[in-house]
C-alpha positions in Angstrom: 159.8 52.9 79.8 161.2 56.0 81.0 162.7 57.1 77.3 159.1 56.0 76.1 158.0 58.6 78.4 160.0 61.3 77.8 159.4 60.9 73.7 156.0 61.3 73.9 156.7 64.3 76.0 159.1 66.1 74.1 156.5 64.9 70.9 153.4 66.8 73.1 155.5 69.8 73.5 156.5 70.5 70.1 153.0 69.9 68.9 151.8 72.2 71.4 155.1 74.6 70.4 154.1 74.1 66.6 150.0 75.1 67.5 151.4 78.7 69.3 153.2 79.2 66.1 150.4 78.3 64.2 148.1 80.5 66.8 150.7 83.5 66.2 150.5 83.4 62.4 146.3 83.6 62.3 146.4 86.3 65.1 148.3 88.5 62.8 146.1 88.0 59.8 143.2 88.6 62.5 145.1 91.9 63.5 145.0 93.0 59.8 141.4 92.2 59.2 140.4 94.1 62.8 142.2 97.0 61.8 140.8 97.3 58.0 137.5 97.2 59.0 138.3 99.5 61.6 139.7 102.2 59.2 135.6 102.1 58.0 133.8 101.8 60.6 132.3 105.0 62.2 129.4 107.5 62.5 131.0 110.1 59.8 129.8 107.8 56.8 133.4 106.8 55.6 132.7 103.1 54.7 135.7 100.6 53.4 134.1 100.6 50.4 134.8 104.6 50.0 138.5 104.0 51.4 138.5 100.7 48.8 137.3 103.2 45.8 140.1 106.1 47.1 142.9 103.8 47.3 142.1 102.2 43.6 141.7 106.4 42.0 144.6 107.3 44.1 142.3 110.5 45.6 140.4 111.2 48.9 138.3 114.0 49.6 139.5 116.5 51.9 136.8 115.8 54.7 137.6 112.3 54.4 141.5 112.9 55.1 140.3 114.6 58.1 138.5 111.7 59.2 140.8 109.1 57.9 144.2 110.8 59.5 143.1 113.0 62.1 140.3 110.7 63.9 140.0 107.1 63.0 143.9 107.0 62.2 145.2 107.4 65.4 142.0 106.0 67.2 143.0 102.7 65.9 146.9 103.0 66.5 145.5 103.8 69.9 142.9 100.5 70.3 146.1 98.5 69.3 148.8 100.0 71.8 146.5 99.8 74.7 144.8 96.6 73.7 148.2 94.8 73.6 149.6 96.9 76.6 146.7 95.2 78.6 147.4 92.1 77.7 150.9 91.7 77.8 150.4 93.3 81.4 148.0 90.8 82.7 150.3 87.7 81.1 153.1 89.3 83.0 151.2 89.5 86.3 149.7 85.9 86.0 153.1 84.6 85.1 154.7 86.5 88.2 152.1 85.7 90.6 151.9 81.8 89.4 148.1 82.3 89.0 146.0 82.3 85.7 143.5 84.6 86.9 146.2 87.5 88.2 145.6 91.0 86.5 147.7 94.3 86.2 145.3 95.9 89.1 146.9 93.5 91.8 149.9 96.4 91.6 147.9 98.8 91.8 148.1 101.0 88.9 144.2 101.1 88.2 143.1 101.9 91.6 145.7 104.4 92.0 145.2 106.1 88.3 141.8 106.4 89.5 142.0 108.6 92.3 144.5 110.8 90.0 141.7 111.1 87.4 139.5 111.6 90.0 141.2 114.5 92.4 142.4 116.4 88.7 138.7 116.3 87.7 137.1 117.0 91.3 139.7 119.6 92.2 141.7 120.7 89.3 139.7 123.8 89.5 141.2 124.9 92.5 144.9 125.2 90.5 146.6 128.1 90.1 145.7 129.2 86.3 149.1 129.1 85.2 149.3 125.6 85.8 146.0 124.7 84.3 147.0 126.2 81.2 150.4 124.3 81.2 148.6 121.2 81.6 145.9 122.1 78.6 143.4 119.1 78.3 145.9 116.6 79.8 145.8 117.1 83.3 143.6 114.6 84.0 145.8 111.5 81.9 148.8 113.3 83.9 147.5 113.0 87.2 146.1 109.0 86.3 149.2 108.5 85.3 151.3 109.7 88.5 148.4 107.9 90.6 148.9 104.8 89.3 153.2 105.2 89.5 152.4 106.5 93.6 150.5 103.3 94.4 152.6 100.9 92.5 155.8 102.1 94.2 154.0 101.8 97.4 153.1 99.0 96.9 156.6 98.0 95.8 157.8 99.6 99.1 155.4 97.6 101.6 156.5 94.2 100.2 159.7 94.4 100.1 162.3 93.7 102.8 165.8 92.8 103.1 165.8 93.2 99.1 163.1 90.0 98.8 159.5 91.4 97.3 157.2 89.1 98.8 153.8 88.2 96.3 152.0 87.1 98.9 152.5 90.8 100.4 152.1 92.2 97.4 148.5 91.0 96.5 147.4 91.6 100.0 148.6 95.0 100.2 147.2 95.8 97.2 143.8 95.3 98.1 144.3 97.2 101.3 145.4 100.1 98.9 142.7 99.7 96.4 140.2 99.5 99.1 141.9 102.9 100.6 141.8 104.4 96.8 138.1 103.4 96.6 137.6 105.0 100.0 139.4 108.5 99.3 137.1 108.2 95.4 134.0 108.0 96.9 134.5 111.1 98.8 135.6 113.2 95.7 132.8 111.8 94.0 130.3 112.9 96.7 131.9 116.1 97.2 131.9 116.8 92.9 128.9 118.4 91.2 127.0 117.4 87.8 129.2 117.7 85.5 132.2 116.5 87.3 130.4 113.5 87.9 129.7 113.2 84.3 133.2 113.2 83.5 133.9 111.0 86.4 131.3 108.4 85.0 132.5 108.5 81.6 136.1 108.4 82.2 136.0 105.3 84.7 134.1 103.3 81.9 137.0 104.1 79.4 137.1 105.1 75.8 138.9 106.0 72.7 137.2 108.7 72.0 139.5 111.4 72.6 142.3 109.7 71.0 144.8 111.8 69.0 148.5 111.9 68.0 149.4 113.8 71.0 148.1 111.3 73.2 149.3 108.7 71.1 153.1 110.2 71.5 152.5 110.6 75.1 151.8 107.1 76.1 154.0 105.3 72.9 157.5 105.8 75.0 155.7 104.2 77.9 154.0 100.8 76.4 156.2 100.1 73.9 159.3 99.4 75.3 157.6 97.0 77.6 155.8 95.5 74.7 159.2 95.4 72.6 161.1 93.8 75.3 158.5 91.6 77.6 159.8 88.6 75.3 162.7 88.6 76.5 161.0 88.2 80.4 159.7 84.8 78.6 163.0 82.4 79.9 162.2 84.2 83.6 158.6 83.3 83.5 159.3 80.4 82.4 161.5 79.2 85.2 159.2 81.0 88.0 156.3 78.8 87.2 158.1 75.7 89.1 159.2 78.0 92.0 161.0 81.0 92.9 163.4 78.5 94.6 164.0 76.2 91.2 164.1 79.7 89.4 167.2 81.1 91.4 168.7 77.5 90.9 168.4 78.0 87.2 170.4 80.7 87.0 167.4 83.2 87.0 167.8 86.6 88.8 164.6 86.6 90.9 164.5 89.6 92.7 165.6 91.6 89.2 162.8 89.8 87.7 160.1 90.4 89.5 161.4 94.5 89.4 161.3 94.7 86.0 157.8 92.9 85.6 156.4 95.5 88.1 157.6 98.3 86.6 157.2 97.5 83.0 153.1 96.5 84.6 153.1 100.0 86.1 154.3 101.7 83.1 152.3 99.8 80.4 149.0 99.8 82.4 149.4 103.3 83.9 149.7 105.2 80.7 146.6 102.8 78.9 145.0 103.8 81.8 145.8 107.2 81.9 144.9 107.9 78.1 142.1 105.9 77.8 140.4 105.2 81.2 139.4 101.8 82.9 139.0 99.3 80.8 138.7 96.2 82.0 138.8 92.3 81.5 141.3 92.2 78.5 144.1 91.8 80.8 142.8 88.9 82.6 140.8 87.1 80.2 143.2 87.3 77.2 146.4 86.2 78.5 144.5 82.6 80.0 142.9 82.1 76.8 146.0 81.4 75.4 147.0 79.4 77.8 144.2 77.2 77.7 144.9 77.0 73.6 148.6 76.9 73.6 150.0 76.5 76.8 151.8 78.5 79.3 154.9 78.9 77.5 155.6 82.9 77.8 157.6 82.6 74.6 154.6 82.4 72.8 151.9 83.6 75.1 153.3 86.7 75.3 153.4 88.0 71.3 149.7 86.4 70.9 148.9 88.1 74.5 149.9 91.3 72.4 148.3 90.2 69.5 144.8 89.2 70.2 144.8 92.0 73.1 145.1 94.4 70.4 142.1 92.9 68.0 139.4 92.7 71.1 140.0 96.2 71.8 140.0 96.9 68.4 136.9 94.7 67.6 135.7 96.5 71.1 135.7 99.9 70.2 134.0 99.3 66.5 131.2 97.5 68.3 131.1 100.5 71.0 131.0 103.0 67.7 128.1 101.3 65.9 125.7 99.6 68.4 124.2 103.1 69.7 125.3 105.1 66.5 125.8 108.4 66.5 126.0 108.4 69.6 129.0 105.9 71.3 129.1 103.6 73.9 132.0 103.9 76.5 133.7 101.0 75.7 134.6 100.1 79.0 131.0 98.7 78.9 131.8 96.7 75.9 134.4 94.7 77.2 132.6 93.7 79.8 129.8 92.5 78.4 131.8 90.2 76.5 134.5 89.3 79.2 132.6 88.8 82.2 130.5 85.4 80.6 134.4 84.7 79.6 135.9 84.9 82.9 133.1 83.1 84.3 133.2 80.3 82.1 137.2 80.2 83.4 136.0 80.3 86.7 133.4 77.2 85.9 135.8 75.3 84.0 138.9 75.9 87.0 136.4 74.5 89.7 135.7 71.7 87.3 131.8 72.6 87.0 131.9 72.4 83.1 133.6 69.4 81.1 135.0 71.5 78.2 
């Protein structure tokens, strides 16, 4: 009876094992498509069809290698890199925290980028020139960036005693701190005047609009080492989802763990953060998706977290091009329009309110 049992086991894993793969091959083709009809999408009136006809002659107009490499070029490498970097992050934090509906902001990083972005916009006028020209237009990605770094090693620092980070700490210290951060914003944001406010408003409902090579090379060295090397988290995660206890018997470093998942979170998220502002749900709604399709397995969850994090971003931002063209949506707002009904729906189906 027992070896009955354990066949049909081992025979529901691999078939769940042989659907991630399966998952994994038709995110990548999804990936392609996203990023095709991302090339033509825009308000400059380069279709596919013109890039289609270019790449067949072998010849683009001038204007339209502007817009092909110098905008919608690294826009899209951009959409990708923070996309997955959001939803490897928030597949990280769920698998560290043992909870599905965990996401990178229980560390921190986007309360604390926030009040970076905020204090360089409110009071980056009051810099000494020379260091406002140093910093050019980046100040304010800068100051998200070391914002989000401050709180997450805080918050590092308050849960952790006798070398044992505590979770339990951690999550409740963080909404201390993010309550704190909300707190110190709402006072900048009171104390800033029209146009700051503007910029306040547009930057806390994210976008790729500013996206360029520079930024691109300034957050690269940050994401995608994490993205590069998360897999190899996977046998950690793996082991921490029956206990931190079983984990440690396995043979699993717990304490180095749980470092590197906070760090490579802090890292990932702060510079997505820091480059392109808040955007939200990806991290939270992606990374359980998957698991509902194809299991918890972080061997596979994680490369399809990256992978289908990067289209909906993708897919986002098109949508946050063309719905109000030629003007553009931020596309903060975009993602949660379509994530909160998501997370919802989570929600519903966790407390066993819906039957699918």
């Amino acid at each position: 009876m027992l070896s009955l049992a354990l066949g049909r086991s081992r025979i529901a894993i691999g078939e769940r094992e042989a659907h991630a793969v399966l998952m994994l091959r038709g995110l990548i083709v999804l990936l392609l498509v996203v990023s095709v009809l991302s090339l033509g999408t825009g308000a400059a009136g380069l279709t596919l069809a013109d890039l289609f006809r270019a790449a067949m002659k072998g010849e683009l107009s001038t204007r339209d290698q502007v817009i092909l490499w110098n905008i919608r070029l690294p826009r899209l490498a951009m959409g990708l890199l923070i996309g997955a970097a959001l939803a490897v992050s928030g597949a990280l934090m769920q698998g560290l925290f043992r909870n599905p509906l965990a996401d990178p902001g229980i560390v921190g990083v986007g309360a604390g980028a926030g009040l970076g972005a905020v204090l360089a916009i409110v009071l980056g006028g009051l810099l000494p020139a020379g260091i406002a020209v140093h910093f050019g237009g980046q100040l304010v990605p800068v100051a998200a960036f070391i914002g989000g770094w401050g709180a997450t090693l805080l918050l590092y620092r308050l849960a952790t005693r006798g070398g044992h980070t505590s979770v339990a700490t951690m999550l409740l210290a963080g909404i201390a701190l993010g309550a704190l951060a909300g707190a110190l914003t709402g006072i900048m944001v009171y104390l800033a005047d029209d146009k700051q406010l503007r910029d306040l408003t547009f930057w806390s409902m994210g976008s790729l609009a500013g996206a360029g090579w520079g930024k691109l090379a300034t957050a690269l060295p940050l994401i995608l080492p994490v993205l590069v090397f998360s897999p190899l988290l996977a046998r950690g995660l793996n082991a921490l989802a029956l206990g931190e206890a079983q984990a440690a018997h396995l043979g699993i470093a717990v304490e180095r763990l749980k470092q590197l998942i906070i760090l490579g979170v802090a890292a990932a998220t702060g510079a997505a953060v820091a480059v392109a502002g808040g955007i939200g749900f990806i991290g939270i709604v992606v990374p359980h998706l998957l698991r509902i399709a194809t299991g918890p397995n972080h061997r596979y969850l994680l490369p399809n977290a990256a992978l289908l994090g990067a289209s909906l971003l993708v897919g986002a931002d098109m949508v946050a091009r063309t719905i109000v063209a030629p003007a553009e949506l931020p596309i903060g707002i975009v993602t949660a329009v379509l994530g909160a009904p998501v997370f919802l729906w989570i929600l519903m189906r966790r407390q066993g309110l819906m039957g699918i």
